[in-house]
Structure formats: C-alpha cells, structure tokens
C-alpha positions as CSV (number, residue, x, y, z in Angstrom):
1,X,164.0,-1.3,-13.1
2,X,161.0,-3.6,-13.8
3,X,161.6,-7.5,-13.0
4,X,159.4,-10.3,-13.8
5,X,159.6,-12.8,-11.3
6,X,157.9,-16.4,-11.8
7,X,155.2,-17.4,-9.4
8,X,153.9,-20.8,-8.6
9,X,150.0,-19.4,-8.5
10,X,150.6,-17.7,-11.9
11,X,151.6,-18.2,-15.6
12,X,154.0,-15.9,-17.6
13,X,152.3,-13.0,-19.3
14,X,149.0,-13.9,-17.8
15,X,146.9,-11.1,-15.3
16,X,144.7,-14.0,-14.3
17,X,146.2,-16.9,-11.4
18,X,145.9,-20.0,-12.3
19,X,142.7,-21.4,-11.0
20,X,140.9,-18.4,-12.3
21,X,142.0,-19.0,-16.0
22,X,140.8,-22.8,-15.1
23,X,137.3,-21.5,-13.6
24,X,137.1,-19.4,-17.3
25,X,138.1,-22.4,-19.3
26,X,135.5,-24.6,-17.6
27,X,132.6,-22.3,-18.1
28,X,133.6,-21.2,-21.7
29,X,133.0,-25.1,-22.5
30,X,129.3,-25.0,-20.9
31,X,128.2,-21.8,-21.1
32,X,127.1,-18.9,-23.5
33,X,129.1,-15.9,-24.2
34,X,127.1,-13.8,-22.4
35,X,127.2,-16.2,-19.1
36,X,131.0,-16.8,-19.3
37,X,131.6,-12.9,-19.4
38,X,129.2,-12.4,-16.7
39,X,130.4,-14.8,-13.7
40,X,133.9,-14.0,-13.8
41,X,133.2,-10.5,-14.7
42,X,135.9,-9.9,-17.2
43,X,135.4,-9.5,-21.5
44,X,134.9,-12.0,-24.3
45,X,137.9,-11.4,-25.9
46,X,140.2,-11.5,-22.8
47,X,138.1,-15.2,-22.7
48,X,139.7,-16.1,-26.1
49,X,143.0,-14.8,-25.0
50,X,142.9,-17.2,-21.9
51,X,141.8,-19.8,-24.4
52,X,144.5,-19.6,-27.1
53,X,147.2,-19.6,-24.2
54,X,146.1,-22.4,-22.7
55,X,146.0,-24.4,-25.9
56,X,149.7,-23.4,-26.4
57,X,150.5,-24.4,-23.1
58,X,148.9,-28.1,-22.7
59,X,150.2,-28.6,-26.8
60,X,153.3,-27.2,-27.4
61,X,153.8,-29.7,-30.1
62,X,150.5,-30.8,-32.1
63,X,152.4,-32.9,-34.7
64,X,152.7,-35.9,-31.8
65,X,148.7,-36.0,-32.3
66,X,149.6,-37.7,-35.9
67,X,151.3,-40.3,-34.7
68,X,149.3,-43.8,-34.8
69,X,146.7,-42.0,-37.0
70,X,145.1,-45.0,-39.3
71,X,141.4,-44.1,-40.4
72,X,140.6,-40.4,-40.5
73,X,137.7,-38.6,-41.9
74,X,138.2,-35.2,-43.8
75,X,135.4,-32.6,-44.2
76,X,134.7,-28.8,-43.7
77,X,132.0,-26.8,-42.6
78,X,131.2,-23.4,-42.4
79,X,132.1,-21.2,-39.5
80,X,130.4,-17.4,-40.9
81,X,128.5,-15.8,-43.3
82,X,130.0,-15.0,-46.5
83,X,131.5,-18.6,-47.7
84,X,133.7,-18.5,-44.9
85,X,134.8,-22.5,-43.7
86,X,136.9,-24.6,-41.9
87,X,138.4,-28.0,-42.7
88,X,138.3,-30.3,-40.0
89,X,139.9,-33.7,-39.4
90,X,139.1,-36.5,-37.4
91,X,140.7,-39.8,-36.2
92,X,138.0,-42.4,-36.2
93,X,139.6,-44.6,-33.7
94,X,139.6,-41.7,-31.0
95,X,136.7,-39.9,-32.5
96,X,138.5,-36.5,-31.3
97,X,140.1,-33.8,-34.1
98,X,143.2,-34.0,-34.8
99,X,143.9,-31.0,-37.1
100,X,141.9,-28.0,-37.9
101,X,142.4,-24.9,-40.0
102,X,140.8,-22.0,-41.6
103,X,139.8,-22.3,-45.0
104,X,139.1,-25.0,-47.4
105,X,140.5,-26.3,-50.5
106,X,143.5,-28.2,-52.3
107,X,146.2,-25.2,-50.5
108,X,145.0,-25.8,-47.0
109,X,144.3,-29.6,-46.8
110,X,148.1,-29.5,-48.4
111,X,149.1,-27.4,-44.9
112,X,147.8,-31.0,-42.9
113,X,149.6,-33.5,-45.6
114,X,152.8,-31.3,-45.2
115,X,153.0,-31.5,-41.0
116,X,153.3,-35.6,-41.4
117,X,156.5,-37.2,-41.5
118,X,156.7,-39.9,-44.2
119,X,156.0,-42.6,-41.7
120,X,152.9,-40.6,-40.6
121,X,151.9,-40.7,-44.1
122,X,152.5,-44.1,-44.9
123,X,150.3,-45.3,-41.5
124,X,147.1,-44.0,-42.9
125,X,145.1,-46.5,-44.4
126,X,141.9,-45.3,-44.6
127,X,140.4,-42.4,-45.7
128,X,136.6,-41.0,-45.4
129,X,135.2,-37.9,-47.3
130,X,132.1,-36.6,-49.9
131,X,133.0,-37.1,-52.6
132,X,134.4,-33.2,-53.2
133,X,137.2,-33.7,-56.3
134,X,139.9,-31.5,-54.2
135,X,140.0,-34.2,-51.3
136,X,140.7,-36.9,-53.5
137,X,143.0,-35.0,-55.3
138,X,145.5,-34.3,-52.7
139,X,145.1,-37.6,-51.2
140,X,146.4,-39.3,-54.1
141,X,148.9,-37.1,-54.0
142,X,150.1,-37.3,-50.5
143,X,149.2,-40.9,-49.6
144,X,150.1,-44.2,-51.7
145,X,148.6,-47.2,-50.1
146,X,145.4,-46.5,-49.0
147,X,141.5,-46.7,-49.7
148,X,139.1,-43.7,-50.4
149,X,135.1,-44.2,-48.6
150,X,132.2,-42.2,-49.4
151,X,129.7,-43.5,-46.7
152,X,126.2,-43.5,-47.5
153,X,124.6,-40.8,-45.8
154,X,126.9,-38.9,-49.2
155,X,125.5,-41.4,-51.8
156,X,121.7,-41.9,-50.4
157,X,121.8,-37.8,-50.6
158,X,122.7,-37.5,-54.3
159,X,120.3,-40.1,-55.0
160,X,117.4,-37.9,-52.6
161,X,118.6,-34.8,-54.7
162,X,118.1,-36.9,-58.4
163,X,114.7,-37.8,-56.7
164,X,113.7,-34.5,-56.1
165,X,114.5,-33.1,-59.3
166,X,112.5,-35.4,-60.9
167,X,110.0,-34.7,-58.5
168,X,109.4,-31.1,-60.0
169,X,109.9,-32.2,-63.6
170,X,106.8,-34.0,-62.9
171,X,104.6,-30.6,-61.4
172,X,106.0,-29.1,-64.3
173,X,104.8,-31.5,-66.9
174,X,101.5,-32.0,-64.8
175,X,101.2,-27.9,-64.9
176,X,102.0,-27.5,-68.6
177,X,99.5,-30.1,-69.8
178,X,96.8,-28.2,-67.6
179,X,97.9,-25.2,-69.6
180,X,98.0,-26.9,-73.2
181,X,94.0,-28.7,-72.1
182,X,91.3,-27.2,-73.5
183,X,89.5,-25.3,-70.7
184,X,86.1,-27.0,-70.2
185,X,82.6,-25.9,-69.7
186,X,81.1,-25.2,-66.3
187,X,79.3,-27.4,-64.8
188,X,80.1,-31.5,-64.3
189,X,82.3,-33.1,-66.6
190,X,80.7,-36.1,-68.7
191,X,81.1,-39.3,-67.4
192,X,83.7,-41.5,-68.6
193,X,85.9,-37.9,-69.0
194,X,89.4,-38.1,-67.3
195,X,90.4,-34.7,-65.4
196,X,93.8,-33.6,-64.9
197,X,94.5,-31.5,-61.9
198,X,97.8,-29.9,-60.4
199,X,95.8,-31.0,-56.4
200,X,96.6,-34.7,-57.3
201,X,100.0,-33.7,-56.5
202,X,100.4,-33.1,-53.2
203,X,103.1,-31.1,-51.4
204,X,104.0,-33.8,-48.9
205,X,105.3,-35.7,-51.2
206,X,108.6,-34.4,-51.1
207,X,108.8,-36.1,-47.4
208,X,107.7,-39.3,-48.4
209,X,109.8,-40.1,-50.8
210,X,113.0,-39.0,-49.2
211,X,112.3,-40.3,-46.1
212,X,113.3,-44.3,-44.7
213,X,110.4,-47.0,-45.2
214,X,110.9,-47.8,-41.4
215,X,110.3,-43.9,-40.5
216,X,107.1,-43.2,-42.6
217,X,104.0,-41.9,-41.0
218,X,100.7,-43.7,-41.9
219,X,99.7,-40.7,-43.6
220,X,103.3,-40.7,-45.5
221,X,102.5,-44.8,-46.4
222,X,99.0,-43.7,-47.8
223,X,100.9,-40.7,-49.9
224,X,103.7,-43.5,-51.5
225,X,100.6,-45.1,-52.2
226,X,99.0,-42.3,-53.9
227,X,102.4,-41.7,-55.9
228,X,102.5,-45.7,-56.6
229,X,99.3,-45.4,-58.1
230,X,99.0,-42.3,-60.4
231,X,102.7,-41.0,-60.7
232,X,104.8,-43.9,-61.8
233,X,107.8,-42.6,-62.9
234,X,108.1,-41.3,-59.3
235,X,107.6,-44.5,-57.2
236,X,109.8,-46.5,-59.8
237,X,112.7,-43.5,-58.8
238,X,111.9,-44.1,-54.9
239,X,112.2,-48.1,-55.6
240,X,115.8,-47.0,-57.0
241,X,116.6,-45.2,-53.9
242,X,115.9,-47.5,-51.6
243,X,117.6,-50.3,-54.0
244,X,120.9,-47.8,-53.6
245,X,120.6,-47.9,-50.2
246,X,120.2,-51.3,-49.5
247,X,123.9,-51.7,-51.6
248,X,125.6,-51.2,-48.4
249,X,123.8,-53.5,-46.0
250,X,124.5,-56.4,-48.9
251,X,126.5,-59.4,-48.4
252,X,127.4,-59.2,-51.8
253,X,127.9,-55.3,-52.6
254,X,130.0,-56.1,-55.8
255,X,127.4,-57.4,-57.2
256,X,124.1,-55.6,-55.7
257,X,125.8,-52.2,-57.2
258,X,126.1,-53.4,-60.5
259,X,123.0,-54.8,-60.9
260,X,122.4,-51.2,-59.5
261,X,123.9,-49.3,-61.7
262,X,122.2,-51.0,-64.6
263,X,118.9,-50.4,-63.2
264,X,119.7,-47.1,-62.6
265,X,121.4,-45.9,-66.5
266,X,118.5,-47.8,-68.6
267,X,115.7,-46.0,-66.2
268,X,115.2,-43.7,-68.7
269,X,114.7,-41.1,-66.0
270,X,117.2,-38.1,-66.8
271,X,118.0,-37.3,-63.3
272,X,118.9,-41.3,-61.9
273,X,121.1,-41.8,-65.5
274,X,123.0,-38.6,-64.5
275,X,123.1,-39.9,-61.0
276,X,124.2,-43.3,-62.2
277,X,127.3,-41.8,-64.2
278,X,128.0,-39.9,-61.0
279,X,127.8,-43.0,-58.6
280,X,130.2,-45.3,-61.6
281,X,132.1,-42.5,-61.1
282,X,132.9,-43.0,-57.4
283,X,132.2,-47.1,-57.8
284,X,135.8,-47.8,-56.1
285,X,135.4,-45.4,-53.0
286,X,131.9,-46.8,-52.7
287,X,132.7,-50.6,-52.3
288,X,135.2,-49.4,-50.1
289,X,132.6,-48.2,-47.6
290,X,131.2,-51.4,-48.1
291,X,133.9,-53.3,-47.4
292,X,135.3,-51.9,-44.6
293,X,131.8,-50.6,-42.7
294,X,133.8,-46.6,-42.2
295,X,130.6,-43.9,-41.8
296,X,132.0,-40.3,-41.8
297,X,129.4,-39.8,-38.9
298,X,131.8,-39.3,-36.3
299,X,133.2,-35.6,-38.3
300,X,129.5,-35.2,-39.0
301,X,128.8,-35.2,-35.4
302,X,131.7,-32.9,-34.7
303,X,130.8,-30.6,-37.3
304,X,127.5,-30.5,-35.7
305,X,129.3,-29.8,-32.2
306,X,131.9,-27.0,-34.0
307,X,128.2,-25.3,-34.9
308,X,127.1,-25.2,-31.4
309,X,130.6,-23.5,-29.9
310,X,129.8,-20.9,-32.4
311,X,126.4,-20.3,-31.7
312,X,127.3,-20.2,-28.1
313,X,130.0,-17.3,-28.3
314,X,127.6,-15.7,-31.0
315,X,130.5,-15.9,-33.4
316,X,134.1,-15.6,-33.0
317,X,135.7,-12.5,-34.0
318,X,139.1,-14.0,-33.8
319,X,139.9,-16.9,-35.8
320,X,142.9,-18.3,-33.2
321,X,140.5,-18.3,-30.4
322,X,137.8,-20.3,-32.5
323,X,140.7,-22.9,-33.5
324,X,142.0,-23.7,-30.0
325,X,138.0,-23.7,-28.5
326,X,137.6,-26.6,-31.2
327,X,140.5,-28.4,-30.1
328,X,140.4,-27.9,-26.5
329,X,136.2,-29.3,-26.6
330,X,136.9,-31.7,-29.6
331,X,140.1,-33.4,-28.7
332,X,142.3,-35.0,-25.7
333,X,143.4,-31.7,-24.5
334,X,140.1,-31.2,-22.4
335,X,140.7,-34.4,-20.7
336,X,144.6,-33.2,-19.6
337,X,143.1,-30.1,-18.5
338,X,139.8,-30.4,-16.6
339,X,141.0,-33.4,-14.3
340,X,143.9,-32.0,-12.8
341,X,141.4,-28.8,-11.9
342,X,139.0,-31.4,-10.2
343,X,141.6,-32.9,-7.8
344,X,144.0,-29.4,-7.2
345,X,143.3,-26.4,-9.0
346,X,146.9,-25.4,-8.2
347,X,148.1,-28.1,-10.2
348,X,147.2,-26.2,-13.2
C-alpha cells in the first residue's frame, strides 16, 4: 500500500520542502499578493495554507504568550466591508499582539478572558481602551484589581467631535438669520449698516480648530483669529479643547480636570455640557491615564499595520489565514522563524 515516510527536508502533509515554505513566508511579509504568487509561481490560497501551518507549527500552545502579561491594550478594527472586525490585543511591554480573533463584542473578548488561568488574570494590572461600554464591562467582570485608561488621543477626539458640532450649529444659525433678514436694495448699503453674510464663515475652519496650536499654518493662525474675532462662541469651545488637552500633561491632573469639568458644564454651549457629562463619566479611567502615562498608541499602530497586510493580499478570503499573518508579522513568532532561515534554511 501507500506509506508516509518522514523526511528531514520536509514537513508532514506539506507538498512544499522546507526552505521553499520559508522563501513563501518571507516574501508574504514584504510583498503584495500579486508578487508573492508570482516568484514562487504557486496560488494565493496555497500561500495562506503555508501560513496557517506554520503558525501551528512554531505555536502549538498560544496560552504561554499570557504569561507575564501586565499592561495590555484592547481595541478592534475592521478587516472588510460590511461591519466586519477584529479585536486585537496587545502587550505594551513587548508592543507585539498577544491574542486576536474574529469579531467584536462582550462574547468574543469573553473567548480571551476565558484562555487565562486565574493567576494570568490576577497579573494584569493595567488596562487601555476607548471608552466602548462592552470593554469595560467584561473587564470588570474578569479582572479585580486593576485600573481602566482611556488615553487622550480618545478624549481630545470627543472633545474635536463636540467642537465640530457646534461648529455647524453656528452655519446654521448664521444661514437662518440670512433667511429671516429682510433682503435689501441693490446697490451699496448705508453707512453705519451691519451685513451679515454666510462668506465670513470660511470652510477651513474646520482645520483650524481641530488641529494642535504648535501645528497651525500661518494662514490657519490668521483663521483662529478670524473665529476669535467675529464667532465667539467658537474660539471660547477651541480654548476648552485645548484646556482638556492640557489635563494630561498637568502636574496636578486631579485638580486641572475638575476645574475642567466646571468650565466645561456652565459653557452654556450644548455640545461641551454633553461632552462634559460624557468625560465625568469616564473621570476615573481618565486620571488613570494620567497617572500612569499608558497611550493606547502602540494597538493604534498595529491596527494601522493589520490594515496594511490586508491591503497587501487585497483581502483575505479565509479568516484563519488572516489570523496567523497577524500574528506571525505582529508578534514574537516572526523573530523564531526568520533567523533560523538566515543562518540554515534547513534548520527550518
């Protein structure tokens, strides 16, 4: 009959020797999909298949990643069309991901929370995240002693996203009371006679006041300006911002969020009160930031890297594949494998 029979150039179930699933590997972390397929001269998906094995081979047993984990940062991004998303986690001492999964919500982050031993649970102390309800949620249910961080690219966004929506309740008040003004006669107006006009308001707005002091144009300092001078309401809501902002580079955040936060509810500007309930809201995880200087940055900047692997295989068809691509380019087991492929290729 048919015998298998193990050889030293080869793994089991493979059609491919050893240094040619290496040379794949190597290229599939540099290349596009259509270069990858090309130089070897095999298929995308047989690609992913060598992909997925060699995942399985170099981590038989992913739960040992958990161990030592301390400060991790939890957030998910999208991965195709159609809502669909992945939740990602990272350990912010390595900077590497230690656990990634399809989907995202209370169910699957439960999947991560249930692979840690009670020890592994108990050794995280520090947790990063937006401040998305279902993440704090399980958390609290999963870990006892440890503090929440919303970082302040999260919080200076909300506070950009009040700003803006009070930028357009201003063009909308400036374009109603155009409407309601009783249209005058051609020709000059009479000296001494105020005009209102929608051109006053200028589009580029929108980029000064969301952008950083220290990054503003000259043209972008002459439009704050402009804003200071004939739309107050709006610079008074961009001298909030930048007062929010300045919260975490305090000495004394306590107290520079609280003076804050009183600022912010008797503004009588709708869209900073609602954004002042929403920041009291998350005061605790805030001052934790604060306190213990953790950005969620680093998952940012993988998230941003778990984009470009997509883009590069125009989309993965299978959702394995796409998980053991993230973890071989994102984690340790790149380092175990390219090495050894360096020095002997048959060491592989």
């Amino acid at each position: 009959g048919v015998l298998s029979e193990a050889v030293p150039w080869a793994y089991h179930n493979s059609r491919f020797t050893k240094v040619f699933e290496a040379h794949a590997i190597f290229f599939a972390t540099r290349l596009t999909k259509t270069d990858v397929a090309d130089t070897p001269r095999i298929d995308w998906r047989t690609v992913g298949e060598i992909i997925k094995r060699c995942k399985d081979r170099i981590d038989p047993d992913h739960t040992l990643r958990y161990d030592g984990l301390v400060r991790i940062g939890i957030d998910d991004t999208s991965y195709k069309k159609g809502h669909k998303y992945l939740t990602v986690i990272v350990d912010h001492d390595t900077s590497e991901v230690v656990w990634c999964h399809k989907g995202h919500g209370k169910e699957v982050l439960r999947l991560f929370f249930e692979e840690l031993t009670k020890d592994q649970r108990a050794s995280i102390k520090l947790v990063s995240a937006d401040g998305a309800r279902w993440i704090a949620e399980v958390c609290d249910e999963y870990l006892e002693d440890y503090d929440r961080c919303i970082d302040r690219y999260h919080v200076t966004s909300w506070c950009i996203e009040a700003l803006d929506e009070l930028r357009k309740e201003v063009w909308r008040d400036i374009k109603s009371k155009e409407k309601e003004a009783p249209k005058r006669d051609r020709g000059r107006p009479l000296k001494g006679v105020e005009v209102t006009r929608s051109s006053d308001y200028q589009k580029p707005f929108k980029y000064s006041l969301g952008k950083n002091p220290d990054h503003l144009t000259e043209n972008q300092k002459a439009t704050l300006l402009l804003i200071e001078k004939k739309h107050p309401r709006l610079y008074r809501a961009y001298l909030i911002k930048e007062s929010l902002r300045a919260v975490f580079d305090s000495e004394d955040p306590e107290s520079s969020l609280k003076a804050w936060l009183n600022w912010a509810s008797h503004s009588k500007l709708r869209p900073i009160v609602e954004l002042s309930k929403k920041i009291r809201k998350h005061k605790e995880a805030i001052l934790a930031t604060c306190h213990h200087r953790l950005s969620n940055a680093r998952i940012e900047a993988i998230n941003n890297k778990i984009k470009v692997i997509i883009r590069k295989a125009y989309g993965f068809r299978n959702i394995d594949n796409l998980l053991a691509m993230i973890m071989i380019t994102c984690s340790d087991l790149y380092k175990q494998i390219m090495p050894a492929y360096r020095l002997d290729p048959y060491a592989l």
